[in-house]
C-alpha positions as CSV (number, residue, x, y, z in Angstrom):
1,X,27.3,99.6,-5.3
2,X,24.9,97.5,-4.8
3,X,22.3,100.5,-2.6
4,X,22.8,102.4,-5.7
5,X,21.8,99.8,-7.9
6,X,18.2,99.4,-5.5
7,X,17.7,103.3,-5.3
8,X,18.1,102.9,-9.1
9,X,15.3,99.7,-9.5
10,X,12.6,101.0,-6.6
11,X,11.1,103.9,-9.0
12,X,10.5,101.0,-11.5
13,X,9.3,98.6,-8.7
14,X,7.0,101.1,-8.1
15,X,5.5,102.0,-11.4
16,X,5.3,98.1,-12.4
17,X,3.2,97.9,-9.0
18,X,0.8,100.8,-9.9
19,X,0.7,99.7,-13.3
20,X,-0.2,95.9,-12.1
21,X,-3.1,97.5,-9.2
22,X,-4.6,99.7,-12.4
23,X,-4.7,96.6,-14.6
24,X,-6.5,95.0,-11.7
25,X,-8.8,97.4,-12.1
26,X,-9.2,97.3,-15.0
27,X,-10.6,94.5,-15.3
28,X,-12.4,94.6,-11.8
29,X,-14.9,97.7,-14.2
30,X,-14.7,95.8,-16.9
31,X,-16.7,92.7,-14.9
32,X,-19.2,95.3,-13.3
33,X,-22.1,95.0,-14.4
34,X,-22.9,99.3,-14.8
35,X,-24.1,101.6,-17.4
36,X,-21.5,101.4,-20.7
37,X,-21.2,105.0,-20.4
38,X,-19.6,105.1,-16.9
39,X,-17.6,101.8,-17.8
40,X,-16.1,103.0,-21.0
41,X,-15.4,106.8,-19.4
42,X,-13.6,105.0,-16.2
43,X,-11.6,102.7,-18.2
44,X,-10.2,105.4,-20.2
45,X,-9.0,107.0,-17.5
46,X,-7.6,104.5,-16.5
47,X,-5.7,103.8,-19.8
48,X,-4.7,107.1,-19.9
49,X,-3.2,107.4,-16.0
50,X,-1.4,104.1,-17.7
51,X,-0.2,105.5,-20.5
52,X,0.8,108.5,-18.5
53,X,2.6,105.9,-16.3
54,X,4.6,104.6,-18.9
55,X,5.6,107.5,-20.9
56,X,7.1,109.4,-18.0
57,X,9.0,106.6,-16.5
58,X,9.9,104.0,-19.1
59,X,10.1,106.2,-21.7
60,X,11.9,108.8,-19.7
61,X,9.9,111.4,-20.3
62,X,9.6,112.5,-16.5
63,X,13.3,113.6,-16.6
64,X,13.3,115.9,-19.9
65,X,12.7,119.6,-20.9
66,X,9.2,120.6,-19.8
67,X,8.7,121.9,-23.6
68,X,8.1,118.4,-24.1
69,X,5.2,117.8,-22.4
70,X,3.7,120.4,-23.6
71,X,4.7,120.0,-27.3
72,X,3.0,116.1,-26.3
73,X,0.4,117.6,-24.3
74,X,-1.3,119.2,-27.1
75,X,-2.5,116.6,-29.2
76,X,-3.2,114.4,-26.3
77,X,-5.2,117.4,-25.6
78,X,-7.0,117.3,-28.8
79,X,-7.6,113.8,-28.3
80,X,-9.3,113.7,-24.7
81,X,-11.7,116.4,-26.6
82,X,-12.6,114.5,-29.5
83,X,-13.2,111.5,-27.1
84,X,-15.3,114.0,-25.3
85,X,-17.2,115.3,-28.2
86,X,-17.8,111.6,-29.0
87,X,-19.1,110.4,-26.0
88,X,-21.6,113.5,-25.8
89,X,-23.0,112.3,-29.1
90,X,-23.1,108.6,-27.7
91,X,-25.1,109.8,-24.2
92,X,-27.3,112.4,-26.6
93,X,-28.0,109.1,-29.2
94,X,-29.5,106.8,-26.0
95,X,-26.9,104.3,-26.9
């Protein structure tokens, strides 16, 4: 009983350790003292390999129908191109 039980906690281990090294990071980019640009485009992907972390694994996501990730897929799709049509009229502003 009690190997089930640790085959059952180590996937969750090992997403709150991933999750806890990204964080890290995090704030490591956020102390770095680089363009804004690069900072704010690195620390969205890092929010959204988060995100992706969490949604999949503590939200179980990772084990249902693959028509939900694609009927969740599309907006986040939308959304990484209105981030990208933003930030192309930040860079073209000179902010």
């Amino acid at each position: 009983m009690a190997t089930t039980d640790h085959k059952q906690r180590r996937p969750y281990l090992q997403v709150f350790a991933a999750l806890t090294v990204l964080t890290a990071i995090e704030v490591g980019v956020a102390a770095l003292a680089i363009d804004k640009t690069v900072q704010i485009v690195v620390l969205l992907a890092l929010a959204a390999a988060k995100a992706t972390l969490v949604a999949l694994f503590f939200m179980h996501l990772r084990y249902d129908h693959h028509i939900l990730a694609i009927i969740g897929g599309f907006p986040l799709l939308l959304v990484v191109i209105m981030i990208v049509i933003l930030m192309a009229d930040r860079v073209s502003s000179g902010q």
